[in-house]
VEXDREN-2710 file (C-alpha; in Angstrom, 1 decimal):
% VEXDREN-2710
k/r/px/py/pz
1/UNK/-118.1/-1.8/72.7
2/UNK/-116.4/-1.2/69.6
3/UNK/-117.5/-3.4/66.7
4/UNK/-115.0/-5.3/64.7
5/UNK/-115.5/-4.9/60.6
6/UNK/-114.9/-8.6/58.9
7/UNK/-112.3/-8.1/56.0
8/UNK/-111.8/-11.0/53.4
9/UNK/-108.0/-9.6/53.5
10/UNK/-106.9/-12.1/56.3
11/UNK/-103.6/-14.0/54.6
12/UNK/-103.1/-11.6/51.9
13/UNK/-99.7/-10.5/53.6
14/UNK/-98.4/-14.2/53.8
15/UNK/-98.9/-14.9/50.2
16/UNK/-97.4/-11.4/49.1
17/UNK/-94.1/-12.5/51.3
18/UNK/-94.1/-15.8/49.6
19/UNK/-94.4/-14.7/46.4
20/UNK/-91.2/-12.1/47.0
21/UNK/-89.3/-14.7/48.9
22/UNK/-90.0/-17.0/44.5
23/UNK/-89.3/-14.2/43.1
24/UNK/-86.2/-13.5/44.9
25/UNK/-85.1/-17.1/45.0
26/UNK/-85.8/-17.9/41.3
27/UNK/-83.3/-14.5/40.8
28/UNK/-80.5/-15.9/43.0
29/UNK/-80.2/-19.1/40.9
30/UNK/-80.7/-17.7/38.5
31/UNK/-77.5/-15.3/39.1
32/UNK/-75.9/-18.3/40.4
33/UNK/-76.1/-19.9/37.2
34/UNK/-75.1/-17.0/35.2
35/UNK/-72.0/-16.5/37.9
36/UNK/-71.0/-19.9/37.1
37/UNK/-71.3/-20.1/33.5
38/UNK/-69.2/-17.0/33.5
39/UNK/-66.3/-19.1/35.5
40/UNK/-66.1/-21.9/33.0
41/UNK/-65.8/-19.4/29.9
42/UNK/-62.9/-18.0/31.8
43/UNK/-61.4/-21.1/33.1
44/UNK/-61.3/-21.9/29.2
45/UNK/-59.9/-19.1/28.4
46/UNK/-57.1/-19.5/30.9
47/UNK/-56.8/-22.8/29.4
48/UNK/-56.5/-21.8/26.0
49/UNK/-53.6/-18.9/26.8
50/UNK/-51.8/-21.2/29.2
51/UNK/-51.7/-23.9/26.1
52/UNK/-50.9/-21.3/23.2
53/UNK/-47.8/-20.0/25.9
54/UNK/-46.9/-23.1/26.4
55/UNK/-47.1/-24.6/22.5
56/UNK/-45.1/-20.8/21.8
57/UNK/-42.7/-21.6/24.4
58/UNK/-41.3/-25.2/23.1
59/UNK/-41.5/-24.0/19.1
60/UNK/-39.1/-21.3/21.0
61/UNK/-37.0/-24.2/22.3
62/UNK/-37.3/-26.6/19.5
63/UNK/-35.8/-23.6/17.6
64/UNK/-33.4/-22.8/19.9
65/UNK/-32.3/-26.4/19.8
66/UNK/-31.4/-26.4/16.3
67/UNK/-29.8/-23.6/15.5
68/UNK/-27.0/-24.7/18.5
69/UNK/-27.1/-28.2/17.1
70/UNK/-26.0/-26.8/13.9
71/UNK/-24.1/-23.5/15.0
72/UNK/-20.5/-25.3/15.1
73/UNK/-21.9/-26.4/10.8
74/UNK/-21.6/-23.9/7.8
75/UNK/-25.0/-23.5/5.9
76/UNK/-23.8/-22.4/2.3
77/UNK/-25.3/-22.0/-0.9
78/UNK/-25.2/-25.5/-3.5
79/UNK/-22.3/-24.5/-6.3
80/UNK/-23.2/-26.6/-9.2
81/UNK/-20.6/-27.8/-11.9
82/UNK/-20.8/-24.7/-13.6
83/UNK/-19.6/-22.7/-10.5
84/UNK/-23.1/-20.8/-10.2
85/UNK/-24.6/-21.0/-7.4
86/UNK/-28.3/-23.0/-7.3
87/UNK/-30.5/-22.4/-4.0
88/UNK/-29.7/-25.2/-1.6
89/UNK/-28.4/-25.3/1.9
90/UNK/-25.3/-27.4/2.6
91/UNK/-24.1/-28.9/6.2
92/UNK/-20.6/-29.6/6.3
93/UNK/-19.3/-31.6/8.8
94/UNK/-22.3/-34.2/8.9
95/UNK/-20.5/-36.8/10.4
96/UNK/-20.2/-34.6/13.6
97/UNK/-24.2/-33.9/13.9
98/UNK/-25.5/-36.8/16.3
99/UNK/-28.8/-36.2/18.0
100/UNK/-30.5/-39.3/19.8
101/UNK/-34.2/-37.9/18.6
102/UNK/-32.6/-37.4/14.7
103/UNK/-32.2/-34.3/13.0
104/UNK/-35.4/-33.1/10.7
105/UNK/-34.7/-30.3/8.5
106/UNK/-37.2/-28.4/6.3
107/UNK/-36.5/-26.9/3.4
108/UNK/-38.4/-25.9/0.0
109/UNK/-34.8/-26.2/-1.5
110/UNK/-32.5/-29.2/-1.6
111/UNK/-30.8/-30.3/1.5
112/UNK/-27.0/-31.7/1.3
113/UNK/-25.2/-33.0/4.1
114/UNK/-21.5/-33.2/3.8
115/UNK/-20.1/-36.2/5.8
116/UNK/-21.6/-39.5/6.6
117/UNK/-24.0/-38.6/8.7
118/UNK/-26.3/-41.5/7.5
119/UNK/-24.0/-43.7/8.8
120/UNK/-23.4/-43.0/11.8
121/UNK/-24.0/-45.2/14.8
122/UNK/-23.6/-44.2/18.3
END
């Protein structure tokens, strides 16, 4: 009859697989978390390029926009009194400009608008 040797290593298994299935738990969130952290940056990303196409896009139509509003209008240089000519831009034909939203122009020189735009009600 054989004779069985007692070892104290009874259960030493079970805690070694538990301590890999942590391990290996605690590094799937872990992953997990850094997966979806990764997916927000680049769903702000997208955001941000979707809005700076888009903002491109109607500055692109706003000046498309104007310039046909104003293609049928001469844009010329202010003649003063002395026949020289001062920088300025000059829309003839005012009266004929009607927009519903107004007309803005920007200009570091003066603006003058031949006809009586102003007054014009529609």
């Amino acid at each position: 009859m054989a004779v069985k040797k007692y070892t104290k290593k009874n259960g030493q298994a079970l805690i070694l697989a538990y301590m890999t299935i942590v391990f290996l738990t605690i590094l799937s969130v872990s992953l997990f978390d850094k997966i979806m952290s990764e997916r927000g940056m680049l769903e702000r990303q997208r955001l941000e390029e979707e809005a700076f196409y888009l903002a491109e896009g109607g500055i692109e139509e706003a000046i498309n926009q104007f310039i046909s509003s104003i293609a049928n209008f001469q844009i010329q240089p202010r003649d003063d009194a002395s026949g020289t000519q001062e920088p300025g831009i000059r829309l003839i034909n005012g009266s004929q400009i009607y927009r519903s939203s107004g007309l803005t122009v920007v200009s570091n020189d003066p603006i003058y608008i031949q006809g009586d735009y102003n007054t014009m009600t529609r």
